[in-house]
Every structure is written in structure tokens, then in C-alpha cells.
C-alpha positions as CSV (number, residue, x, y, z in Angstrom):
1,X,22.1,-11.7,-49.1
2,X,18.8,-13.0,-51.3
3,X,16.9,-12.0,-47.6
4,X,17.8,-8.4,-48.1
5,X,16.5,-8.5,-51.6
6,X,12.7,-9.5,-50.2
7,X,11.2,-5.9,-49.8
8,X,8.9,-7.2,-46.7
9,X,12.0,-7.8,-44.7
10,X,13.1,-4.7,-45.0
11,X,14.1,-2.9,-41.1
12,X,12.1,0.3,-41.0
13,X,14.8,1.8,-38.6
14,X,17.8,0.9,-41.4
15,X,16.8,4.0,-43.3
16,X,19.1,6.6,-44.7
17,X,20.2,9.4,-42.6
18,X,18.8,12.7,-43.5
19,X,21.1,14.5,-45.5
20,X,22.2,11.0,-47.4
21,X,22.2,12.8,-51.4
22,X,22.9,10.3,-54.2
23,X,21.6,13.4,-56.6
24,X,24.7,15.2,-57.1
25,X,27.1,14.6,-59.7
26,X,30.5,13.3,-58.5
27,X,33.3,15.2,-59.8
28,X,34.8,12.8,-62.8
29,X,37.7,15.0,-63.9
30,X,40.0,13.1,-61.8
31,X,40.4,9.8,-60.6
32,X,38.3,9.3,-56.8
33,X,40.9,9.4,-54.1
34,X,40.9,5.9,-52.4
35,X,42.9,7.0,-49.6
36,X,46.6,5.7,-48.6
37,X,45.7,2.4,-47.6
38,X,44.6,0.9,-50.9
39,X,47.5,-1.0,-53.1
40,X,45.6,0.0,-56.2
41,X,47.4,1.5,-59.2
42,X,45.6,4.5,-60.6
43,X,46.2,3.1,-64.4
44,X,44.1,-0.5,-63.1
45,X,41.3,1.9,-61.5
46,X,40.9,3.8,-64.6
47,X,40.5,0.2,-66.3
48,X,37.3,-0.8,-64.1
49,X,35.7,2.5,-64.8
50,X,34.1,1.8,-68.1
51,X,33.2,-1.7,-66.7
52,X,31.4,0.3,-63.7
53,X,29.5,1.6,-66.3
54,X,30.6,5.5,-66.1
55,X,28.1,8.1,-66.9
56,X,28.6,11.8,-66.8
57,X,24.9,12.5,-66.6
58,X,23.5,14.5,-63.3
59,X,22.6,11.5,-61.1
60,X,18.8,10.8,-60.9
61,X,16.2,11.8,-58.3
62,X,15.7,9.0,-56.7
63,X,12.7,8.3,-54.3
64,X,12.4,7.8,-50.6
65,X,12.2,4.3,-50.8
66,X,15.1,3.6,-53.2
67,X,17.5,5.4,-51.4
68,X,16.6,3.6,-48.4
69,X,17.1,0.4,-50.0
70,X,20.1,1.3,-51.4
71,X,21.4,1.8,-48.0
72,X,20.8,-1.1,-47.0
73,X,21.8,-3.6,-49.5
74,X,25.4,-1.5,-49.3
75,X,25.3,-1.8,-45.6
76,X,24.8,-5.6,-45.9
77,X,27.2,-6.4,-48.2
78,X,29.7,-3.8,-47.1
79,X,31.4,-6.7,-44.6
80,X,32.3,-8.9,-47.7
81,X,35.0,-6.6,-49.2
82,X,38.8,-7.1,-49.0
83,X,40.4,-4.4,-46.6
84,X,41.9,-2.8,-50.4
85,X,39.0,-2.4,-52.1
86,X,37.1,-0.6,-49.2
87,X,37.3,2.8,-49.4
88,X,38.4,4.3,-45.7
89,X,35.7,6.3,-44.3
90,X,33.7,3.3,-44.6
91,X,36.2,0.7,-43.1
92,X,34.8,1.7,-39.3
93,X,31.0,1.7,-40.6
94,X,32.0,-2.0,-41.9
95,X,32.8,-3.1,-38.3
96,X,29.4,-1.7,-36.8
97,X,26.7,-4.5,-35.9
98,X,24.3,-5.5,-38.9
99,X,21.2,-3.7,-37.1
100,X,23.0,-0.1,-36.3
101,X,25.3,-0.1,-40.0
102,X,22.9,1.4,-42.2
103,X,21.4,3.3,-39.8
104,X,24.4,5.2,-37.8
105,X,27.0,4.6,-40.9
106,X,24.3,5.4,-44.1
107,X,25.9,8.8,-44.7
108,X,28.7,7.6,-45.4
109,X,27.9,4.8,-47.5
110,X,25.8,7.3,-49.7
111,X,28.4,9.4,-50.4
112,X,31.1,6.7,-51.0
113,X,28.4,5.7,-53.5
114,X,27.9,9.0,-55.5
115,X,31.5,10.3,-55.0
116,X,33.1,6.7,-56.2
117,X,31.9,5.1,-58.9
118,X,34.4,2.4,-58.9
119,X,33.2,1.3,-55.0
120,X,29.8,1.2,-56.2
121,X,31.0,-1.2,-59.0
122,X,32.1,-3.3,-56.4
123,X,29.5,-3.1,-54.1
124,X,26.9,-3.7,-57.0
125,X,29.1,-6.3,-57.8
126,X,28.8,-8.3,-55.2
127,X,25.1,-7.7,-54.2
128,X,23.9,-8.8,-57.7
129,X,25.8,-11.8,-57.3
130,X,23.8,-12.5,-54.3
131,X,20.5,-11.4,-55.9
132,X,20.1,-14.3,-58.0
133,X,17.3,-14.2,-60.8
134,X,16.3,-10.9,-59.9
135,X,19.6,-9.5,-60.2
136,X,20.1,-11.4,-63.7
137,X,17.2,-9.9,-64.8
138,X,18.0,-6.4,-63.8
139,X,21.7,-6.5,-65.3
140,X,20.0,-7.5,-68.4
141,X,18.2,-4.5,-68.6
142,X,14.4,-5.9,-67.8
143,X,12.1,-6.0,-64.9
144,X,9.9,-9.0,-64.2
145,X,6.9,-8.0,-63.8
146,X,6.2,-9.6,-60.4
147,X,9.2,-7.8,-58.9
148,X,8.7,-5.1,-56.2
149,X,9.5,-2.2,-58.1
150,X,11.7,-0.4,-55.1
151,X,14.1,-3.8,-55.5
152,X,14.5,-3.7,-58.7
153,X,14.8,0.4,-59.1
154,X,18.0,-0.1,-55.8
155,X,19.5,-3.4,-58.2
156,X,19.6,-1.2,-61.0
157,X,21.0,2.2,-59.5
158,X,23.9,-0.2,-58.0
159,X,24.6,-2.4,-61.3
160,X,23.7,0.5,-63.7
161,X,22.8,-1.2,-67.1
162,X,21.2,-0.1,-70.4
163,X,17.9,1.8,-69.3
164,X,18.7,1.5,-65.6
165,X,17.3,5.4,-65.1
166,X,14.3,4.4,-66.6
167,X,13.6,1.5,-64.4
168,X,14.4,4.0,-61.2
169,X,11.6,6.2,-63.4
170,X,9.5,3.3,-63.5
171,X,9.9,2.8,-59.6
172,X,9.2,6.4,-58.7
173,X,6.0,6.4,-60.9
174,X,5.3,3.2,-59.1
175,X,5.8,4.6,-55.7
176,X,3.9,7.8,-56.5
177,X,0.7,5.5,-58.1
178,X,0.5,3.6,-55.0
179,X,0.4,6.4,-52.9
180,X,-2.1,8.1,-54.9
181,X,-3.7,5.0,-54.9
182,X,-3.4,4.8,-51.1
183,X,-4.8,8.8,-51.0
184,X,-8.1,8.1,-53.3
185,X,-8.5,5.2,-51.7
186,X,-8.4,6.9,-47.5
187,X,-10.6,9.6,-49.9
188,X,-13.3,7.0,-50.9
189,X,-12.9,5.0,-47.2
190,X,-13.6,8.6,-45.4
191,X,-16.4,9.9,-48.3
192,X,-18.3,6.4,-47.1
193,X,-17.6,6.6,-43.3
194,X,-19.0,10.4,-43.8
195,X,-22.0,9.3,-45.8
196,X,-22.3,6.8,-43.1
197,X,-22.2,9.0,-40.1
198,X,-25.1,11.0,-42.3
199,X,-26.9,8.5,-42.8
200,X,-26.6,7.8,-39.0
201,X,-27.5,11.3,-37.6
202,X,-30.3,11.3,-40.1
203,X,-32.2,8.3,-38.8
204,X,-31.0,10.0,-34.5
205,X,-32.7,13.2,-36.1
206,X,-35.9,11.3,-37.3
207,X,-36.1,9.4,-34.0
208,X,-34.9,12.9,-31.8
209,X,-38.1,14.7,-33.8
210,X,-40.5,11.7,-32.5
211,X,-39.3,11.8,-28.8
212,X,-39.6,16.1,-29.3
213,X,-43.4,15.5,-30.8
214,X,-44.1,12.9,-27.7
215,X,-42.5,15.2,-25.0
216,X,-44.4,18.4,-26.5
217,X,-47.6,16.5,-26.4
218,X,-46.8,15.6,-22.6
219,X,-46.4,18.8,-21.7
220,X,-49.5,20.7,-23.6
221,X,-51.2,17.9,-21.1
222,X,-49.1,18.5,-18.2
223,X,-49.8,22.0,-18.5
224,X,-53.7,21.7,-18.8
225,X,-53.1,19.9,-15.3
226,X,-51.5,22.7,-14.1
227,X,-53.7,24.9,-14.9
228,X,-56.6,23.2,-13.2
229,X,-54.7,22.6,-10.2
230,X,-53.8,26.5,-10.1
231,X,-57.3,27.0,-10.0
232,X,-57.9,24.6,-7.2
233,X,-54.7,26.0,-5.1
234,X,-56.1,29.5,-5.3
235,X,-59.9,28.2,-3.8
236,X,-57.7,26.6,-1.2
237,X,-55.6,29.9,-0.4
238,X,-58.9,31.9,0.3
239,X,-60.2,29.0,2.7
240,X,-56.9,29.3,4.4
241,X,-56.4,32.6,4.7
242,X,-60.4,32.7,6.0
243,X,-59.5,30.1,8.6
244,X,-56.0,31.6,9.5
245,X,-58.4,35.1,10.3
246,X,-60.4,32.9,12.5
247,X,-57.2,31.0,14.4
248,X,-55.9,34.9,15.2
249,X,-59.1,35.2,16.9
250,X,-58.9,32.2,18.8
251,X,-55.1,32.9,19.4
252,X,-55.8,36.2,21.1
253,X,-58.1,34.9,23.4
254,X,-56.0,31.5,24.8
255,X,-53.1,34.2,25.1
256,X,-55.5,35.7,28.1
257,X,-56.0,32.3,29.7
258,X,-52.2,31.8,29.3
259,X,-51.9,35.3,31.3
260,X,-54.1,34.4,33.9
261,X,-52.8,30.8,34.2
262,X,-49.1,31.6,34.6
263,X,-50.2,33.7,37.0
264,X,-52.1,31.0,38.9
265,X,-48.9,28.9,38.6
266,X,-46.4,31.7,39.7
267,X,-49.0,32.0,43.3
268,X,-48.5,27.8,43.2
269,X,-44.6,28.1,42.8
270,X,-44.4,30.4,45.6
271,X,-46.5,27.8,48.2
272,X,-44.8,24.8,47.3
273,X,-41.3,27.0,47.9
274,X,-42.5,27.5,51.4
275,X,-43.5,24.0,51.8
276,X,-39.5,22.9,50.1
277,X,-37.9,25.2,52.8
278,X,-40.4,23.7,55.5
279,X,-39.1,19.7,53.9
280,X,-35.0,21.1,54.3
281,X,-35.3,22.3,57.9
282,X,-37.4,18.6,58.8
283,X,-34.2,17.0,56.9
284,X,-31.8,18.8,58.5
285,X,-33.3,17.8,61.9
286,X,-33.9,14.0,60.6
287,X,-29.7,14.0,59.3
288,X,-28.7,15.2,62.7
289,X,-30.8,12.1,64.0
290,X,-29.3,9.7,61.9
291,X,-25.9,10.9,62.0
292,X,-26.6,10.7,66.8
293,X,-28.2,7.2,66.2
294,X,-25.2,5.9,63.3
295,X,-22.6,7.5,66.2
296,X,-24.7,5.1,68.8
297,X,-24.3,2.0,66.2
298,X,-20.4,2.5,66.1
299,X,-19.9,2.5,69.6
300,X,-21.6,-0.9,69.8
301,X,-19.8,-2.1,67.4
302,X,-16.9,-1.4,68.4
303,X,-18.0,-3.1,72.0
304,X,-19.0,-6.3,70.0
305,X,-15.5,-6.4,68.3
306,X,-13.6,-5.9,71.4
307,X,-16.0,-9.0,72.5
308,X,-14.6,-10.9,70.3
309,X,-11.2,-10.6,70.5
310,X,-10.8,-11.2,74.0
311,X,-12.9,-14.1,73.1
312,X,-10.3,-15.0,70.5
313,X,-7.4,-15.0,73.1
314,X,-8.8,-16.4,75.3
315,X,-9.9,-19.4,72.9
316,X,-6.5,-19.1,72.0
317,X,-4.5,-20.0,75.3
318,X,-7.4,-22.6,76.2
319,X,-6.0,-24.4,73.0
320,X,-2.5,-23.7,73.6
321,X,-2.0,-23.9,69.6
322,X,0.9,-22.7,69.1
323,X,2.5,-20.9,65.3
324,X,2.4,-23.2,62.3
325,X,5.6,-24.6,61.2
326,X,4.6,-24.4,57.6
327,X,2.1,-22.2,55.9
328,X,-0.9,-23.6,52.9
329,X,1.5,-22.3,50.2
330,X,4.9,-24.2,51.1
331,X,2.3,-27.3,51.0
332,X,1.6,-26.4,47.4
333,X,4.8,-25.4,46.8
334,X,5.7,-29.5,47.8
335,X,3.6,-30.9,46.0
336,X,2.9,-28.6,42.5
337,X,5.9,-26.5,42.3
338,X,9.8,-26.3,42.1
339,X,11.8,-23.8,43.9
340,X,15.5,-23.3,43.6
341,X,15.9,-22.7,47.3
342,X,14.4,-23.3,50.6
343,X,10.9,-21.4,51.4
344,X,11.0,-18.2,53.1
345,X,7.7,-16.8,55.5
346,X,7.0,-13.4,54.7
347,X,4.1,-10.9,54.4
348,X,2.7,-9.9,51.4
349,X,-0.3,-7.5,49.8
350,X,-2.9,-7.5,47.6
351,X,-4.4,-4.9,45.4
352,X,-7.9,-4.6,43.0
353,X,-6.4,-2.2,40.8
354,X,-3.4,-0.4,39.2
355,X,-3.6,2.5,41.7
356,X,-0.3,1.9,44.4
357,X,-1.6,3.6,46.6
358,X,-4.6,1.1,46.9
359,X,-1.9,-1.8,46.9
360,X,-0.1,0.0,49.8
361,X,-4.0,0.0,51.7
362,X,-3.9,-4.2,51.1
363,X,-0.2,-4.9,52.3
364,X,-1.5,-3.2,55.4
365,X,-4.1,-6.0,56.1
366,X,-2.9,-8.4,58.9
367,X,-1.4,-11.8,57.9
368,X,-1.5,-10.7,54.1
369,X,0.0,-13.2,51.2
370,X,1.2,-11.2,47.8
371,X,1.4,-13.3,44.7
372,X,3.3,-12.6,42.1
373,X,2.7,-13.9,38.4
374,X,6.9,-12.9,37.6
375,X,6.9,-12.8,34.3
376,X,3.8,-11.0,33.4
377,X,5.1,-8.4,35.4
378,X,8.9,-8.5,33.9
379,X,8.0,-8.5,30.6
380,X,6.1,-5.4,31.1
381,X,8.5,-3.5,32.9
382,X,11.8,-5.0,31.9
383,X,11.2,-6.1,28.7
384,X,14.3,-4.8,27.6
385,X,16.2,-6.7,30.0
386,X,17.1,-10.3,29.8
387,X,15.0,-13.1,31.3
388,X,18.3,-13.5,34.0
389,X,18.0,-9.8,34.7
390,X,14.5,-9.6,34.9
391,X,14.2,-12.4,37.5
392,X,16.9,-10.2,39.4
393,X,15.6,-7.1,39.6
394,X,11.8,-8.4,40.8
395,X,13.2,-10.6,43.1
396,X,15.2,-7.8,44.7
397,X,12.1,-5.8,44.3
398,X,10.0,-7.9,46.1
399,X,12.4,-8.3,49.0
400,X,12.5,-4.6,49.4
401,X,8.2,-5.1,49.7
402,X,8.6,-8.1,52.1
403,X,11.5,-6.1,54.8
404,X,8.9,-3.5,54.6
405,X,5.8,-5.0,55.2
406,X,6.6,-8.2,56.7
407,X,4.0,-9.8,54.6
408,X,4.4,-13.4,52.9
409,X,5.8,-13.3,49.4
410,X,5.7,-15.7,46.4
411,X,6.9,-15.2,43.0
412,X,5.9,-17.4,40.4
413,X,7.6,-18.0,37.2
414,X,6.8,-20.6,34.2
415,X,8.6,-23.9,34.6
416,X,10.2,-23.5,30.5
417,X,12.0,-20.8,31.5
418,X,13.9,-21.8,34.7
419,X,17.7,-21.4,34.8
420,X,19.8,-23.3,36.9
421,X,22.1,-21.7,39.6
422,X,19.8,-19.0,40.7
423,X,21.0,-16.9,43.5
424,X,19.0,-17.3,46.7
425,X,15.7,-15.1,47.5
426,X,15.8,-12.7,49.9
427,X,14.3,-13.2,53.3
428,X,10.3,-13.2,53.0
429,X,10.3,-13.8,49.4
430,X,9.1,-17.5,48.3
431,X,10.6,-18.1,44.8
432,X,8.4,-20.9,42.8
433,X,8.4,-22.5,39.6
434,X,5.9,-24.2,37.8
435,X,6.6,-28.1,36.9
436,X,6.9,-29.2,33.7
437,X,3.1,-29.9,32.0
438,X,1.8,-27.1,34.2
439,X,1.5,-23.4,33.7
440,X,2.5,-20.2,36.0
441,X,-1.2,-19.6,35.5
442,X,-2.8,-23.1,37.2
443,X,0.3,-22.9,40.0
444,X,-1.0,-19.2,41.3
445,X,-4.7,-20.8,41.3
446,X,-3.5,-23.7,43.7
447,X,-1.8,-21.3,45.9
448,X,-5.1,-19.1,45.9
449,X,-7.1,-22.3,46.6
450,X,-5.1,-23.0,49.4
451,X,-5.7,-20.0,51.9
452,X,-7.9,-20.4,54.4
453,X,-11.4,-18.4,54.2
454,X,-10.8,-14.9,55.1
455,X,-7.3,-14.2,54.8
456,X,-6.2,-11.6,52.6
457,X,-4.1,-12.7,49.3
458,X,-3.3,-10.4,46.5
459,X,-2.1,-11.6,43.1
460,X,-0.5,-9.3,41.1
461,X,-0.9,-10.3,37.1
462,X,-2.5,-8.3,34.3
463,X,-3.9,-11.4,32.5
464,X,-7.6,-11.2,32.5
465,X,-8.2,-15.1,33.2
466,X,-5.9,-15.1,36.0
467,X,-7.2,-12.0,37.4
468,X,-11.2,-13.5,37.2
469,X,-10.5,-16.9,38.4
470,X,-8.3,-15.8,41.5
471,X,-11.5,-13.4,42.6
472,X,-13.6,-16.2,42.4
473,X,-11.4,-17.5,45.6
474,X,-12.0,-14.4,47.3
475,X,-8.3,-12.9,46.2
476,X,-8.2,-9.5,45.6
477,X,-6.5,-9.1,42.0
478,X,-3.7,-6.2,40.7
479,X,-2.7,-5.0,37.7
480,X,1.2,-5.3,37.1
481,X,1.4,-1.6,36.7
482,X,0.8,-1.4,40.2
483,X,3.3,-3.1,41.4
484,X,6.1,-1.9,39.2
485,X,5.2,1.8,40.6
486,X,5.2,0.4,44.0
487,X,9.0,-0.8,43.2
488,X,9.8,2.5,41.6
489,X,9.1,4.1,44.9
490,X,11.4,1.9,47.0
């Protein structure tokens, strides 16, 4: 309790509730009620009363702060009555938490405190107990001088001895000093910021009027410099209007050599128009020429290639070499590759682009070998698929290609990914997989590598370093894209 007597600890938001009156005079004629609850007899009330110190005189005025603090001590000490002595409104403000009772239940409490003068005995009671020196000083009527006035003006309103409205006098005209105190005080602190914002603008003035007296003698000059250029500018108008005089003359007469050389050039035009139509008709005759003399070149051609193949079956029964039993890539395949099943011959295509129409153009090449990259192409097309699924549907794809074209197939897929128990390929279509160390990637090179010169082998893979090292062997490279439209066709 002797920290709610120190007026710096006081909680700002423990305040009284506005409307909280401890002006009004209680009515005294009768006994307070202290509701049903309290075992008090009226005659042992009565008693206490002129202990309490009753007083029929209108309660005093008592300031802001005091009330405040009044509040609050009540509110504190509130908790430490017996259930009998507590008057019953404030029996559900006493079991509010410390920080919210004097601030949610101080209506109450004030009015308990005007209207019940035998509470407040009780209440005072108990918080002067608690208030130690300070509080023996106030219940004997004095007032240290080194107390805060507001404590001691609260102490006394609640105990209530000899002279206590004058020490709740003495703490209003304390209150009031200070705050006039505080007033002059802003008064004098604003009079010297005012005097010092004077002072201030005085000395920008001073400078301002300086900078006006520079600038005003800058321009008198500027304008003296003005002046004589003006006088310069106007000599050089007249020249100028005297020489623009002089180029009209000189314009007028070029305008009549224009004239007469346009016409010149219109006469020139018109010859070298007859000489252009003269140039077309020798053209036309030299095309025809060329195109007699390119129809001449064909023919022999085609002689020289019909040459040539006889030559070439002839050569070929003087050998007697008969069809290979293997082909380069089921060597590769051997040696650099796994395959879930036994190799299948087939024909395949190649392509440059993503157009399949120009893939179609490459499967129809003699002896042609496709190359698949399988999951470059899957993931693109399938992606949605599983890796099972999208082994599946290519495969089935590119059996679909191989029936067609009779073209040599392989499908290549990375080595990480193989499954076991894949279902066999269908005829034509050689299934591969890369070893373990090597990539999809280097396995399609060594297949590439392995054609002989001049045979056509496509590789079908959108990666760029696949693409650029397989045309370095003479393959001819296809985006995936290509071939997935090619399959959506079948």
C-alpha cells in the first residue's frame, strides 16, 4: 500500500470516471443503507459515526487530481475488507483486476465514498494504516512540507481530521500555482523562442537585402550588355536582310537552270528506257538459252547416272557380296549399349527441322537409319505420362514409322532409367540403352559414327549439342516436334 502513496507511481489510466462527484452532500438524516448482506446492527453503526468524523458541511470541491487519487487509493485497498463491512455495489468492483478496478469500478467507489461515511471510515482506515509517516502526520492534522500536496490533500479527505478542508484548500491552491507556474512559464519559453525566431529572420532579412543589392547590381550590368548587343543584332538584321535580297536573286536564276536541266534529264530518261527495253528482250532471248543448254546438261546427267548404276550391278555380281548379316549399329549396340531384346533391321528417316513434312522427304531416301534420342522426345510430348507409358507409346509409334517406311529404327533411352521386363519392340524398331557411366547423348554419337560415308541417318533430339555434334558426321538432325506430329498423323 506505501507504493500507492508515492504520487510518481501513480497509473494515468486509473483515473476517475467522468461523472465520479464527491461534492454533494450525502443525505445524513438517516442511517446509509448497507444492503441485506451486512450483519451490522444499526445502533453499532451509529457508534462509528462520530469516530468517522461526521460533518454536515457541503462536501468540498475537490480538484482533478485529488479525486483521482482518491480513486485510487480506495480501489487498492478495497480487496482488504471483510465481506460485512463492504458495502454491495462495490463487492463485484472488489473482484476486478488491480489495473481495470479504479478505472471501470471508480463510479462506484466515489459514490460509496460520499453517500457512506461509515465505508469511507473504513476504507481511510485502513489506507492510513498503510501510509505510514505520511499518514501519521496527516491524521494529526499537519502536512510535511516535503509531501506532494495531491497525497496528502487524498490522506486527509479519507481520514478527515481537524483542518483536513484546509489541507484539500492547500492542495488545490497548490495544483492551481503549478499550473500557472507551468502557463508563465510555456509564456516566457514561447516569448524567447518568438524573440528568437526575430532575431533569426532579422539577420535572413539583412543577408536577403545584400543578395537583392548584388543581384540588382548584376542586372543594371546585364542589361547595359543587352543593350549593346541589341544594337549589334539590329546591324546584323539589315546585313541579312541585304544578303537575303541578293540570294532571291540568285534563287530565281538557278530555278531556270533547274527548268532546263530536268528537262535535259526527262530527254535522258526516255533514251535509257529504250535502251532497258532493248536489255529485257536480249535477256529474254539469253534465259531461253540457258534454260535449252540447262535441259541439255540434265540429259547428260541423267546418262552419266544410268552409267553408273549399271556399273554398280555389274560390280555387284562380279563380287558376288551378298546382304550383311548385321548392320554398323547392332555392332555398337554390342559393344556400348544394352538392349532388352534381340535387334530388329528396319528403315528409318532423318529430318533438318521441325517441319514433318521435310521428315516424311528423308524417310524416303534409300537405306535410311532414324535415331531416336527417347526421352527428349517423351518428355516433351508425354510428359504427363509415366516413364513406363512413355516408353510405350514411342515405341509403338515408331513401329507404326518403321511398317511404313521400311527404314532401320533405333530408340535410345538413358541407362538410369531402364526397367526391367520390357515388352518386346516391334519389328524394325531397335530398342537401346545406354550403359551405366555413359549417356543417351555419347551412345547416339557412336551410332552416328558408325555409318558408312553417304548413307542417310536422321536423329531426332531437340538438344542443341546433340543436334551440332551429329551434323558434324554428316547426319541430318530433327527437332522432336517433328516427330511427335509425324506420330499424330499415323
Amino acid at each position: 500500500m506505501s507504493a500507492l502513496l508515492n504520487p510518481d507511481d501513480r497509473p494515468e489510466e486509473e483515473a476517475v470516471p467522468e461523472g465520479a462527484d464527491f461534492s454533494s452532500s450525502p443525505d445524513l438524516s438517516s442511517p446509509p443503507d448497507l444492503g441485506p448482506d451486512l450483519d451490522l446492527s444499526l445502533s453499532s453503526d451509529l457508534d462509528l459515526l462520530p469516530a468517522a468524523g461526521l460533518d454536515l458541511s457541503p462536501e468540498p470541491v475537490l480538484p482533478e487530481a485529488v479525486r483521482q487519487r482518491i480513486t485510487v487509493l480506495a480501489a487498492a485497498a478495497l480487496p482488504g475488507l471483510p465481506a460485512d463491512e463492504m458495502p454491495v455495489p462495490l463487492r463485484r468492483v472488489a473482484r476486478f483486476a488491480p489495473n481495470r478496478r479504479a478505472r471501470l469500478g471508480g463510479r462506484d467507489i466515489a459514490a460509496q465514498l460520499v453517500a457512506d461515511p461509515l465505508f469511507r471510515q473504513r476504507i481511510g482506515t485502513r489506507i492510513m494504516a498503510d501510509a505510514g509517516d505520511l499518514g501519521t502526520a496527516v491524521t494529526s492534522g499537519v502536512a510535511p512540507a516535503a509531501a506532494d500536496p495531491v497525497e496528502v490533500a487524498a490522506l486527509a479527505y479519507l481520514a478527515r481530521p481537524d483542518g483536513w478542508r484546509e489541507l484539500i484548500a492547500a492542495a488545490g491552491d497548490a495544483v492551481r500555482a503549478e499550473a500557472d507556474s507551468a502557463a508563465v512559464t510555456a509564456q516566457v519559453r514561447a516569448a524567447e523562442q518568438r524573440a528568437t525566431r526575430a532575431e533569426h529572420d532579422r539577420a535572413v532579412a539583412r543577408v536577403e537585402a545584400d543578395k537583392l543589392r548584388d543581384e540588382l547590381a548584376r542586372v543594371r550590368e546585364e542589361l547595359g550588355q543587352l543593350r549593346e548587343e541589341t544594337r549589334t543584332t539590329s546591324k546584323a538584321l539589315r546585313e541579312a536582310q541585304a544578303a537575303q535580297k541578293r540570294a532571291t536573286d540568285l534563287l530565281a536564276t538557278e530555278k531556270g537552270r533547274a527548268t532546263r536541266a530536268t528537262l535535259d534529264h526527262e530527254a535522258e530518261v526516255r533514251r535509257l528506257r529504250s535502251r532497258l527495253s532493248d536489255a529485257e528482250a536480249a535477256a529474254a532471248t539469253g534465259k531461253q538459252a540457258a534454260k535449252d543448254a540447262r535441259a541439255v546438261d540434265d540429259a547428260r546427267l541423267w546418262l552419266l547416272i544410268e552409267t553408273i548404276g549399271q556399273a554398280a550391278s555389274g560390280l555387284r555380281r562380279e563380287l558376288a557380296i551378298g546382304p550383311a548379316e548385321k548392320l554398323p549399329a547392332d555392332f555398337v549396340a554390342d559393344t556400348a549399349a544394352d538392349r532388352p531384346g534381340a535387334p530388329e533391321r528396319s528403315r528409318a528417316r532423318a529430318q533438318d527441322t521441325d517441319d514433318p513434312g521435310r521428315l516424311d522427304q528423308l524417310l524416303a531416301l534409300p537405306r535410311a537409319h532414324l535415331v531416336v534420342d527417347g526421352y527428349n522426345v517423351t518428355k516433351r510430348g508425354f510428359a504427363d505420362m509415366s516413364l513406363e507409358q512413355q516408353r510405350k507409346r514411342l515405341i509403338t509409334g515408331l513401329g507404326g514409322i518403321a511398317a511404313q517406311t521400311g527404314d532401320e529404327v533405333t530408340v535410345v533411352f538413358d541407362g538410369a532409367e531402364r526397367v526391367h521386363g520390357l515388352p518386346p519392340a516391334p519389328r524394325g524398331v531397335r530398342v537401346l540403352f545406354s550403359k551405366k557411366g555413359t549417356t543417351a547423348d555419347e551412345l547416339i554419337r557412336q551410332l552416328v559414327r558408325a555409318e558408312p560415308p553417304g548413307r542417310p541417318v536422321v536423329v531426332v533430339s531437340s538438344d542443341r549439342e546433340v543436334a551440332d555434334g551429329v551434323r558434324r558426321h554428316g547426319a541430318y538432325p530433327m527437332g522432336a516436334d517433328s516427330l511427335l506430329r509425324r506420330l499424330s498423323r499415323s
